[in-house]
C-alpha positions in Angstrom: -99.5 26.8 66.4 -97.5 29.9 68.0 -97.5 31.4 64.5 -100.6 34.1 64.5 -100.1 34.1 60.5 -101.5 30.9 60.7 -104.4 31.6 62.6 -105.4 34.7 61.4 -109.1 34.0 60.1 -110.7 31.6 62.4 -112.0 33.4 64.9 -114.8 35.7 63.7 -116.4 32.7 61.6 -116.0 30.0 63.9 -117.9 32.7 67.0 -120.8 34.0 64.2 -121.5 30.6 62.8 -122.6 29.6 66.0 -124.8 32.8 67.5 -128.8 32.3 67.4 -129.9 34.7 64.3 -130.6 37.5 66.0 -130.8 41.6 64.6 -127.6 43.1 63.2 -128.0 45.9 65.7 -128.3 43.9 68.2 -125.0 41.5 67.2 -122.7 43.2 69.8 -125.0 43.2 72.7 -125.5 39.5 72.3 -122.5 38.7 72.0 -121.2 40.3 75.5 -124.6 38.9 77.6 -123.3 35.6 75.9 -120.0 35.9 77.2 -121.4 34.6 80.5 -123.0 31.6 78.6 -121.9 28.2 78.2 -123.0 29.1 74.6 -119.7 30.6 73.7 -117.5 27.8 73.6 -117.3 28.5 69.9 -115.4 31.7 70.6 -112.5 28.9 70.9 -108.4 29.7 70.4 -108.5 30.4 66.8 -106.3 33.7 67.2 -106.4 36.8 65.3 -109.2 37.7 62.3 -109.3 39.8 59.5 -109.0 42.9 61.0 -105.5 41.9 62.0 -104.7 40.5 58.4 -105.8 44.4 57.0 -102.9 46.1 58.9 -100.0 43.3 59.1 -97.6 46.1 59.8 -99.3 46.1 63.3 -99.4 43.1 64.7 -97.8 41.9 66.6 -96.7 38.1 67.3 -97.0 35.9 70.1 -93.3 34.5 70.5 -93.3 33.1 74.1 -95.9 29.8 74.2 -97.1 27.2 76.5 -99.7 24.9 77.3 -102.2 26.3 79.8 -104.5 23.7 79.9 -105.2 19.8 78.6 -108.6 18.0 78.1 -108.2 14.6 77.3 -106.1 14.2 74.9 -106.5 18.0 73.7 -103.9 20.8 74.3 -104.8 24.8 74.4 -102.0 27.1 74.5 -101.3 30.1 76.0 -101.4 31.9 72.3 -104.7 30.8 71.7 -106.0 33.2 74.7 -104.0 36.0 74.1 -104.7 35.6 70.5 -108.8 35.6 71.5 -108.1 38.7 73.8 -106.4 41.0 71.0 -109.0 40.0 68.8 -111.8 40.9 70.9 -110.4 43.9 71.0 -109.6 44.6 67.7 -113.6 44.4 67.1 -114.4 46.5 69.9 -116.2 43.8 72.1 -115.5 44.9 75.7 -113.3 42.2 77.8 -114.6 41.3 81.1 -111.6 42.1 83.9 -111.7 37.8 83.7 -111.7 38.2 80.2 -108.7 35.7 79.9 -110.4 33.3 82.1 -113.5 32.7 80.1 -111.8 32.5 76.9 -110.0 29.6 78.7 -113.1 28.1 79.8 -114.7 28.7 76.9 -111.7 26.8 74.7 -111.9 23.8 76.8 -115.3 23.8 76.2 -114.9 23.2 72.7 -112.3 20.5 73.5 -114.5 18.6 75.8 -117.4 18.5 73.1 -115.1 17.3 70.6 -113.5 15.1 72.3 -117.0 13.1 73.5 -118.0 13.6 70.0 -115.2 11.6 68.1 -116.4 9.2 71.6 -119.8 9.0 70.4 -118.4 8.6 66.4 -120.6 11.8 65.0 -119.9 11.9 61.5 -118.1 14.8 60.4 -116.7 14.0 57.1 -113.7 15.0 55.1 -115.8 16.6 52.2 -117.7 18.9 54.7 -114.4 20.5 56.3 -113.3 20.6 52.7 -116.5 22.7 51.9 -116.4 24.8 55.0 -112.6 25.6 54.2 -113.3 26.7 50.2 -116.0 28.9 51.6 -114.5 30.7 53.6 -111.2 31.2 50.9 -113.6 32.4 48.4 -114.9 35.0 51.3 -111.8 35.8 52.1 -109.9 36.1 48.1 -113.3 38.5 47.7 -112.0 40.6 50.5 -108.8 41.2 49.4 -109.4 41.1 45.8 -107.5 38.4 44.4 -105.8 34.9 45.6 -102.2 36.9 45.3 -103.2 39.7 47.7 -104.2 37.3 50.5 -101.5 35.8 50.6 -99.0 38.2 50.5 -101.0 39.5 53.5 -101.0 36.2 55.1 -97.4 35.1 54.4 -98.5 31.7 53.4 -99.8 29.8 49.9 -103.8 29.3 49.8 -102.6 25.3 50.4 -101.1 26.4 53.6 -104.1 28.2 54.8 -106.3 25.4 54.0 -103.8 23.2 56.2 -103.9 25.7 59.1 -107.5 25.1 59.0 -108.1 22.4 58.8 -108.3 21.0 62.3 -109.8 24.3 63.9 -112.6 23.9 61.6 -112.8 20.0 62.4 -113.1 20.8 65.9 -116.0 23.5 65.1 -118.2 21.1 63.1 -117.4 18.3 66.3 -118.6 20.6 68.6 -121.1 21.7 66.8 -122.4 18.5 66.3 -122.1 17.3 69.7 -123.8 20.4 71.2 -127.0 20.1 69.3 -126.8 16.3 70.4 -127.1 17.2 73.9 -129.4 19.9 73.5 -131.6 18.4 70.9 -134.5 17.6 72.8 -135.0 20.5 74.6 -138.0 22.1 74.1 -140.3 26.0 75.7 -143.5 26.0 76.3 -145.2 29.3 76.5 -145.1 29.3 80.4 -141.5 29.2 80.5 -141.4 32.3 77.6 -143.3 34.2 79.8 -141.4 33.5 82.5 -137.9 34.6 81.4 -139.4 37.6 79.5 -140.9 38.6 82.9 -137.2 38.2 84.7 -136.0 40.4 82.2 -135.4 44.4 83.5 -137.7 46.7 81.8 -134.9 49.1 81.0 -133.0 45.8 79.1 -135.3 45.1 76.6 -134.5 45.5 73.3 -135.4 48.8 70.5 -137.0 47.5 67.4 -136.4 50.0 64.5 -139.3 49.4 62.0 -139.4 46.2 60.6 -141.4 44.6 57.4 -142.1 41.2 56.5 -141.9 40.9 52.6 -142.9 38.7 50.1 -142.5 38.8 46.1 -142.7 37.1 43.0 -139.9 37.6 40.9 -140.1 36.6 36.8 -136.8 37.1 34.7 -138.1 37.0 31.0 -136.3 35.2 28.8 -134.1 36.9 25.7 -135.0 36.3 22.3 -132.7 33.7 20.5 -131.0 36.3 18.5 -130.0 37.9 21.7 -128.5 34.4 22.7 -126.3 34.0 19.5 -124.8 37.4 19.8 -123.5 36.0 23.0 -122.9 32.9 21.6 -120.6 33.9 18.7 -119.0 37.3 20.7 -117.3 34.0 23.4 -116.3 32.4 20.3 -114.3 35.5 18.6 -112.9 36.0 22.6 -111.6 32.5 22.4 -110.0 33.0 18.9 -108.1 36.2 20.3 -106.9 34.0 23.3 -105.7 31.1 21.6 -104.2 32.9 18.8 -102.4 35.1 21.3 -104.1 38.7 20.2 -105.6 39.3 23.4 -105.2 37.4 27.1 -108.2 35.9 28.9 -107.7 38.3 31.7 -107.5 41.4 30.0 -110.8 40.3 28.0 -113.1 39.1 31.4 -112.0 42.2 32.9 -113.7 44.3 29.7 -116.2 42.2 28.7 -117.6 39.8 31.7 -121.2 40.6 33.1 -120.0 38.6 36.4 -119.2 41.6 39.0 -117.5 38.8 41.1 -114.6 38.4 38.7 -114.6 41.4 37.0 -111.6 42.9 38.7 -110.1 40.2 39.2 -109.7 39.2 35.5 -112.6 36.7 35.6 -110.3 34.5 38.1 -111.8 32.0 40.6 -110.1 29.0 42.8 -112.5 26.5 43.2 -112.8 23.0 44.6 -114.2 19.9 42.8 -116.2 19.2 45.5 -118.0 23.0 46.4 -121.7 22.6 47.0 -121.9 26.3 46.5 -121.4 26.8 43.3 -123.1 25.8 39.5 -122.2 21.8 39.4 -122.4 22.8 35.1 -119.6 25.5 35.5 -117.8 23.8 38.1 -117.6 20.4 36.4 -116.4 22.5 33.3 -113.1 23.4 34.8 -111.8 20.0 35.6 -112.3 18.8 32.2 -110.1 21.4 30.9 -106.1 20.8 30.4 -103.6 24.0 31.8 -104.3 26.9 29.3 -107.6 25.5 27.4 -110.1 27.9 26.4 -113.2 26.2 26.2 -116.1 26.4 24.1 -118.8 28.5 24.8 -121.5 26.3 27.4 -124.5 27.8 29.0 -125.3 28.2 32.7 -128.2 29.7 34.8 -126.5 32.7 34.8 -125.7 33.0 30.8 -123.2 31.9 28.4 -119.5 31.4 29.5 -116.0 30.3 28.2 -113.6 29.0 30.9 -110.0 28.8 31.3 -108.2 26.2 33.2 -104.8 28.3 34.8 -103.4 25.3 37.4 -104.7 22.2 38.8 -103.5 20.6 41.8 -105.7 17.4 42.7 -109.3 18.7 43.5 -108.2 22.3 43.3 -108.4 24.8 40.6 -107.0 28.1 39.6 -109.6 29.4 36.2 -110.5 32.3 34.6 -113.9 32.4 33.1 -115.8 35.1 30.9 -120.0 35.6 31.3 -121.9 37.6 29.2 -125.9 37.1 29.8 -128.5 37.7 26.7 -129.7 41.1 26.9 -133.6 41.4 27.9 -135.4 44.2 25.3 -138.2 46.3 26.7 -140.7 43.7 24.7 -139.8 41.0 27.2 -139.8 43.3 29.9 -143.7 44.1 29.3 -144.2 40.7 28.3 -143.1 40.0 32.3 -145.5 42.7 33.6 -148.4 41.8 31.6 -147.8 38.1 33.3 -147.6 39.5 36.8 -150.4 42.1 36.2 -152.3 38.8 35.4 -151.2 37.0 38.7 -151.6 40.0 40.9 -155.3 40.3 39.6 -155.6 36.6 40.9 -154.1 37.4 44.1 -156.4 40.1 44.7 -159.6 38.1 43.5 -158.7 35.5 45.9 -158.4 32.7 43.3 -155.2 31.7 44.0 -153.3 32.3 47.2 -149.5 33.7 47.1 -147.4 31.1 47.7 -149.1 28.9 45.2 -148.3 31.9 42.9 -144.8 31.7 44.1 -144.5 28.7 43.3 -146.0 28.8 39.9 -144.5 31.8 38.6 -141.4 32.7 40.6 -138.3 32.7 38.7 -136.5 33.4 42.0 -134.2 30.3 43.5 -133.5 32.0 46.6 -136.9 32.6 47.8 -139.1 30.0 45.6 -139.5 27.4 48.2 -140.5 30.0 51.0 -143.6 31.5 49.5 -141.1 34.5 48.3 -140.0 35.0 51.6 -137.8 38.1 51.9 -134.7 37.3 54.6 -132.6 39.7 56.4 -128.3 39.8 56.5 -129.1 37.4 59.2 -131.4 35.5 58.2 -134.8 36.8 59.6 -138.2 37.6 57.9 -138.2 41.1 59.2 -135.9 43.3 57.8 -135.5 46.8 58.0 -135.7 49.5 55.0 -131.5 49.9 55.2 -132.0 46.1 54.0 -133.5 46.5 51.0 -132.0 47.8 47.3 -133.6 51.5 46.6 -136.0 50.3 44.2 -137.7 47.8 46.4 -137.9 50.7 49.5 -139.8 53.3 46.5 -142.4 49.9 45.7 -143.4 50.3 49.2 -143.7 53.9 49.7 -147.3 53.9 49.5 -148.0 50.4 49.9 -150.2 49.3 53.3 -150.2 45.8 54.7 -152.1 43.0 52.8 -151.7 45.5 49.9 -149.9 43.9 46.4 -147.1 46.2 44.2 -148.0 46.9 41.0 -145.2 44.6 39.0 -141.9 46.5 38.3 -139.1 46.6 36.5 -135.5 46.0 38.4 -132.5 44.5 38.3 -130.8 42.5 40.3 -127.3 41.8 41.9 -125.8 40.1 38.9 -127.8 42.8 36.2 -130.3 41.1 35.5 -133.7 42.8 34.1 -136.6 41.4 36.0 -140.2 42.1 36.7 -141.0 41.9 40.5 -144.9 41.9 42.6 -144.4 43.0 46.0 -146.9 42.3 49.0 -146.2 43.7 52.3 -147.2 41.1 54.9 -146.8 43.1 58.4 -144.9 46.3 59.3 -144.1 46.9 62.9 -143.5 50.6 64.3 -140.2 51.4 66.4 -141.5 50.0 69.7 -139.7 48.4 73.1 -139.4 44.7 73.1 -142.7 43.3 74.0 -144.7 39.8 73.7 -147.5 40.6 71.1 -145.0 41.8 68.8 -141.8 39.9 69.6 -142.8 36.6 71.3 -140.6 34.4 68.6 -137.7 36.4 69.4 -137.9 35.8 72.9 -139.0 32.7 72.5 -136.0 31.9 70.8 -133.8 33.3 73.3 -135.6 31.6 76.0 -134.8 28.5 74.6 -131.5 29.0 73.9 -130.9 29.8 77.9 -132.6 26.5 78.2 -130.4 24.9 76.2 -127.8 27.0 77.8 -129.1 25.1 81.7 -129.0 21.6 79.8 -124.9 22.5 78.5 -124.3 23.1 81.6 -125.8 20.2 83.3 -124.4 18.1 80.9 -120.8 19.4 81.6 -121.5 19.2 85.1 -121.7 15.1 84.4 -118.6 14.8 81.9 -115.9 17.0 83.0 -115.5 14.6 86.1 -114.8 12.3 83.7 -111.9 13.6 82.0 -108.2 14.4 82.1 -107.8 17.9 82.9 -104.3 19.7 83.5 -104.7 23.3 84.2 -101.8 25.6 84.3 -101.0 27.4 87.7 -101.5 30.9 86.5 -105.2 30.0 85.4 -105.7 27.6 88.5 -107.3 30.7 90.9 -109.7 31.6 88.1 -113.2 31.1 89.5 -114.1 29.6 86.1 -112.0 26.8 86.8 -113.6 25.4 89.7 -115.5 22.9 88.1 -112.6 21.6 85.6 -110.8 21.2 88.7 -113.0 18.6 90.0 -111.6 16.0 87.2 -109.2 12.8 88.1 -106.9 13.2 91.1 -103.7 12.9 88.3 -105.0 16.0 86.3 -105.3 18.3 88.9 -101.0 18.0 89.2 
């Protein structure tokens, strides 16, 4: 594992995936208080990210390795810490003067939770790594802008990526696992909130832009048939250019597609048979295909498609696919406001209550099954205006809490035309951290610092318990002390 090519893009993933949702702007801040937290094991000895992959020319590689420490059966290498040092760096988090200390610590953390969670036998299954792994490829391809470009970048095949992988992200999900086993009967009660809000200095807590909780009912009306057999028959002449060699499918999905995902990429995806993420329709489609079939046209959520199959190897897939959606006239459009004119009318009269009109009307996956819920990047129900698209921001101009949109036109990510009702639930003004207007935040990070006290019990108990070699230039770190209390034969 001394190669950093290798390693390049575990590190920022593996450390997000496992922060409490918290602001954006508040992201780095977090991250450095947490730095002193048991919490931060998932930091881990993953190496470089993709800031280092954007200027190759740069970096530069770790040739001289060892083993600096052993848990159980689990090896961390000298690499691994250096690695998590320049990456720190590279995104500008500061490093404590015992910066390489706790990223030790922190590393054998992750191997002591995995290794008492293959003990306990938590399940952690082939097909979820798998998952985790295609993911974060597709994230990654997206990036860079095509499967070629990362990696050239990378030096190594998308196979060999997956293979570097695959056991860092095995040990994530373990630990993972075996953290929220310890921790999963912790619970707050509003004493304790109180408690650690009140230890908190004044001058530390936290500026709250402006925030607004959102809700909405979305309806995309449907296009006519007519609109739907234009589609229909323009896949079917692409397919006859592609088969009869006139035009290539790339050049076409490039022109034509109405998927901005693919569209620079010449409609191009690599997928995996087993991807949860994606339309099990469109996905099934492309391992039914042989090398170089153009299939018929088949419909989706998302429109009418044709798909080409350009490699297969076992459950992975290399295809190019071409979308064009029915185009929505300005009749359906005021069809769509005349409905949610209808329900807004309802909502006002108080005979129906809006997520029961959510969930009647709501043409919108994403927030359907949380009364229209509108989530921030990270996952909160406030956002802030920089959140929103510039049509939703103008809706809510003049718009006061417990007040309804009128229903609008818009379109969304993937262009389509849509009618939309807004209602503004609660809008906060730019204030300092406080408990009437904040107490789930704090909340939240009270109990995480619980759950932090219950790690660290909990290591307190097992680390006496296992193997532990630690190598002599780490041995006079103060975070070491308690690893050094294992069996007599580890401490040599």
């Amino acid at each position: 594992m001394n190669c950093p090519t290798s390693l390049f893009l575990m590190q920022r993933f593996i450390f997000d995936a496992m922060l409490p949702p918290v602001n954006p702007q508040r992201n780095q801040t977090i991250k450095i208080i947490l730095m002193k937290k048991y919490v931060l094991f998932f930091i881990a000895s993953f190496g470089f990210v993709l800031a280092a992959m954007a200027q190759p020319g740069k970096t530069k590689p770790v040739v001289a390795d060892k083993i600096v420490a052993v848990v159980g059966d689990k090896v961390i290498l000298k690499s691994d810490v250096d690695n998590s040092i320049l990456d720190m760096q590279r995104q500008n988090i500061a490093v404590p003067e015992n910066g390489r200390c706790l990223v030790l610590e922190q590393a054998m953390g992750i191997k002591a939770l995995v290794l008492q969670a293959e003990k306990d036998s938590l399940p952690v299954t082939d097909e979820e790594v798998e998952t985790i792994i295609d993911n974060k490829i597709r994230q990654f391809i997206g990036q860079f802008g095509s499967k070629e470009e990362l990696e050239r970048v990378a030096g190594k095949t998308i196979y060999a990526l997956k293979e570097d992988f695959r056991e860092p992200i095995r040990d994530q999900e373990l630990a993972k696992a075996m953290r929220n086993k310890v921790v999963e009967n912790v619970r707050i009660t509003p004493k304790e909130v109180n408690e650690f809000y009140n230890k908190i200095p004044k001058d530390s807590l936290f500026l709250y832009e402006s925030e607004l909780e959102i809700n909405q009912i979305v309806s995309f009306p449907k296009a006519t048939r007519e609109a739907e057999e234009y589609c229909i028959q323009k896949l079917k002449e692409y397919k006859e250019q592609i088969e009869t060699g006139k035009s290539d499918f790339a050049t076409l999905a490039s022109l034509y597609t109405d998927d901005p995902g693919s569209k620079e990429t010449g409609g191009q995806y690599d997928v995996n048979r087993y991807s949860k993420e994606l339309d099990p329709l469109w996905l099934g489609k492309a391992f039914t295909l042989k090398v170089g079939q153009v299939s018929n046209p088949f419909k989706t959520r998302f429109g009418y498609h044709i798909m080409q199959l350009v490699s297969r190897a076992g459950d992975d897939a290399s295809v190019r696919h071409l979308l064009l959606v029915p185009q929505v006239t300005s009749y359906e459009i005021r069809g769509g406001v005349e409905k949610l004119d209808s329900v807004r009318a309802n909502l006002i009269s108080g005979t129906i209550d809006f997520g029961a009109a959510v969930a009647k009307y709501s043409d919108d996956d994403a927030s359907k099954f949380t009364a229209g819920q509108v989530t921030g990047r990270d996952g909160s129900t406030y956002v802030t205006i920089d959140q929103l698209d510039k049509d939703m921001v103008v809706m809510l101009k003049d718009l006061k809490v417990g007040q309804y949109s009128q229903p609008t036109e818009f379109m969304d990510e993937r262009g389509r035309k849509g009618v939309r009702l807004v209602y503004l639930k609660t809008r906060t003004e730019p204030h300092r951290e406080n408990l009437k207007d904040d107490y789930g935040r704090v909340a939240q990070r009270a109990l995480e610092d619980k759950k932090n006290d219950a790690l660290e019990d909990w290591f307190g108990k097992k680390v006496v318990t296992y193997y532990i070699r630690i190598d002599d230039e780490f041995k006079s770190c103060p975070e070491m002390a308690r690893w050094m209390k294992g069996p007599a034969s580890a401490k040599n």
